[in-house]
VOGU-3710 file (C-alpha; in Angstrom, 3 decimals, decimal comma):
1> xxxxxxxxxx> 57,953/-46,138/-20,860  54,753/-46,707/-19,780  51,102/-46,754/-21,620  49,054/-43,230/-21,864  47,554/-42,493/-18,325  43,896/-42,960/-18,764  41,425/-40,551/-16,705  40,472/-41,708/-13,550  36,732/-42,512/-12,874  36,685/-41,304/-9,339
11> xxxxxxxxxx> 38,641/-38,397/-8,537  40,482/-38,432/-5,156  43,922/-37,065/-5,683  45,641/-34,492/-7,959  47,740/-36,933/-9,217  44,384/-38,630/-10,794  43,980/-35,449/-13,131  44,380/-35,039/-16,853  44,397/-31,894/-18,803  41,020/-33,576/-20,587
21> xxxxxxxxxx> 39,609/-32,408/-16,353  40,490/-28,954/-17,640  38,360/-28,372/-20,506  34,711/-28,705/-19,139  36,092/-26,223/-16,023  37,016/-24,032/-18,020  33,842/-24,031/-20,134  31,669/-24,022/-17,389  33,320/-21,039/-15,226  33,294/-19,172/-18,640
31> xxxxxxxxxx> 29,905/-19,444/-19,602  28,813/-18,030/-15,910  31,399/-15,546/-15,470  30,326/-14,638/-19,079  26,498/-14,146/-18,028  27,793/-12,440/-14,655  29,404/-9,949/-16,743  26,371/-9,605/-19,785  24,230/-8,708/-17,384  26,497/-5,440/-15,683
41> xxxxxxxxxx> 25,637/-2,046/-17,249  28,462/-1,581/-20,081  31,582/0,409/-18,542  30,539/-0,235/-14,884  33,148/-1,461/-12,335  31,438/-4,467/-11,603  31,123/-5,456/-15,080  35,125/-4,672/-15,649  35,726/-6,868/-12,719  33,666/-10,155/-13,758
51> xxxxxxxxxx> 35,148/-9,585/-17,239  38,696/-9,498/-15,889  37,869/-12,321/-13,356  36,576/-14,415/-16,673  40,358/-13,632/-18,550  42,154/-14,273/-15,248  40,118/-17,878/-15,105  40,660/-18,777/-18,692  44,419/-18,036/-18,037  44,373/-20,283/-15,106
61> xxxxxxxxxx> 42,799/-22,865/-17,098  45,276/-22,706/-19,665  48,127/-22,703/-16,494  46,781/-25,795/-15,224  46,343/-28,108/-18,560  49,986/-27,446/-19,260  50,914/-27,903/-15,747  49,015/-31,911/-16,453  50,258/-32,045/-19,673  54,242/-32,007/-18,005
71> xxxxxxxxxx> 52,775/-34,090/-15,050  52,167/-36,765/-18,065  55,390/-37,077/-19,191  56,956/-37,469/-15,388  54,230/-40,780/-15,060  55,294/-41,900/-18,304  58,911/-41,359/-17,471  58,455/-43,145/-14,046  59,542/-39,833/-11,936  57,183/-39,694/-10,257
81> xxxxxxxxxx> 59,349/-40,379/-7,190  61,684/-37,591/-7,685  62,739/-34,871/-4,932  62,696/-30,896/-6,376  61,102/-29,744/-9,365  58,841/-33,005/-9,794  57,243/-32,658/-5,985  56,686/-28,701/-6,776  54,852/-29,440/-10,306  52,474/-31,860/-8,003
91> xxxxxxxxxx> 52,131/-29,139/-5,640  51,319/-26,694/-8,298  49,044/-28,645/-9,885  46,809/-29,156/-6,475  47,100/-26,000/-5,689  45,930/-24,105/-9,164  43,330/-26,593/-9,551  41,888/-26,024/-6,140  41,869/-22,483/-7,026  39,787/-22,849/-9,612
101> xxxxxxxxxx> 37,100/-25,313/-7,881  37,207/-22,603/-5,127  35,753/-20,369/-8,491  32,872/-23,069/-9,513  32,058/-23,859/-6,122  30,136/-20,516/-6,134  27,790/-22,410/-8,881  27,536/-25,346/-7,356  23,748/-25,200/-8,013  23,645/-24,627/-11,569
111> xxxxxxxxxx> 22,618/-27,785/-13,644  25,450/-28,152/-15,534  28,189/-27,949/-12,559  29,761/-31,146/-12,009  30,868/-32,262/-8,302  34,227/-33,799/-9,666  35,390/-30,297/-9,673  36,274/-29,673/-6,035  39,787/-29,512/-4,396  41,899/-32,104/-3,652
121> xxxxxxxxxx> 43,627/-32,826/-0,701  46,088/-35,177/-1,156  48,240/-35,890/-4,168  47,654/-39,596/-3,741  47,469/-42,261/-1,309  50,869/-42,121/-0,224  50,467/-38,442/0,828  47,123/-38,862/2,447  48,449/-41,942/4,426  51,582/-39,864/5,812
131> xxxxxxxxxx> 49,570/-36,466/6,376  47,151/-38,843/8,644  50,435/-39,978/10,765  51,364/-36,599/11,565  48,262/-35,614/13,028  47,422/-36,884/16,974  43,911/-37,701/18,160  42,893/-34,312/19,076  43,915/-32,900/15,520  47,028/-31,379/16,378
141> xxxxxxxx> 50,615/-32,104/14,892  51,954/-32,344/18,257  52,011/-35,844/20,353  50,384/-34,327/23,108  47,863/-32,062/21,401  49,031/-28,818/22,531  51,655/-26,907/20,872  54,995/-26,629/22,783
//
């Protein structure tokens, strides 16, 4: 078995994360949804939506540490390799990050936003390498550029 996973300085790929990435999200998009919704008239619609919207985020956040925290146990397992279940957990964790960087990215000017939370393309290296090879010079997926 190998040692705990440590952080990664840099963030590049989703594989890189750790549910410790989760906590300062979900503190940040908290505190703004929370002043989004403080300063709606009580029982207005828009004020039922950012409060919902804040729940619905907090949720996520929750989603995603657990998604990391199983993610940790397939690198310390070694399975990282593995078809099915393991390549769908990688997937999911990509994609509900991304979802909520999508959220902060709408706060990307307030102080305390941090530009490590953005989405990620790739799930590492291997996956950005072999996206690259499908793709021809003029951007398409097809060896000619145009679509058959």
């Amino acid at each position: 078995m190998a040692d705990a996973r440590t952080p990664a300085e840099l963030l590049e790929f989703s594989d890189d994360l750790h549910s410790e990435d989760v906590g300062p999200l979900r503190a940040f998009l908290s505190a703004r949804l929370g002043e989004i919704a403080a300063a709606q008239p009580e029982d207005s619609d828009v004020r039922f939506v950012a409060e919902r919207l804040a729940r619905i985020t907090v949720s996520d956040c929750v989603h995603v540490a657990d998604l990391l925290g199983a993610w940790d146990q397939v690198v310390l397992e070694g399975r990282t390799g593995e078809p099915g279940q393991t390549q769908r957990l990688r997937q999911d964790i990509a994609l509900w990050w991304g979802r909520l960087c999508r959220t902060a990215e709408r706060f990307r000017h307030h102080p305390d936003h941090n530009s490590r939370w953005r989405p990620l393309m790739y799930m590492n290296l291997d996956h950005a390498e072999f996206m690259a090879s499908l793709s021809d010079s003029a951007g398409g997926v097809y060896g000619d550029g145009a679509h058959p």
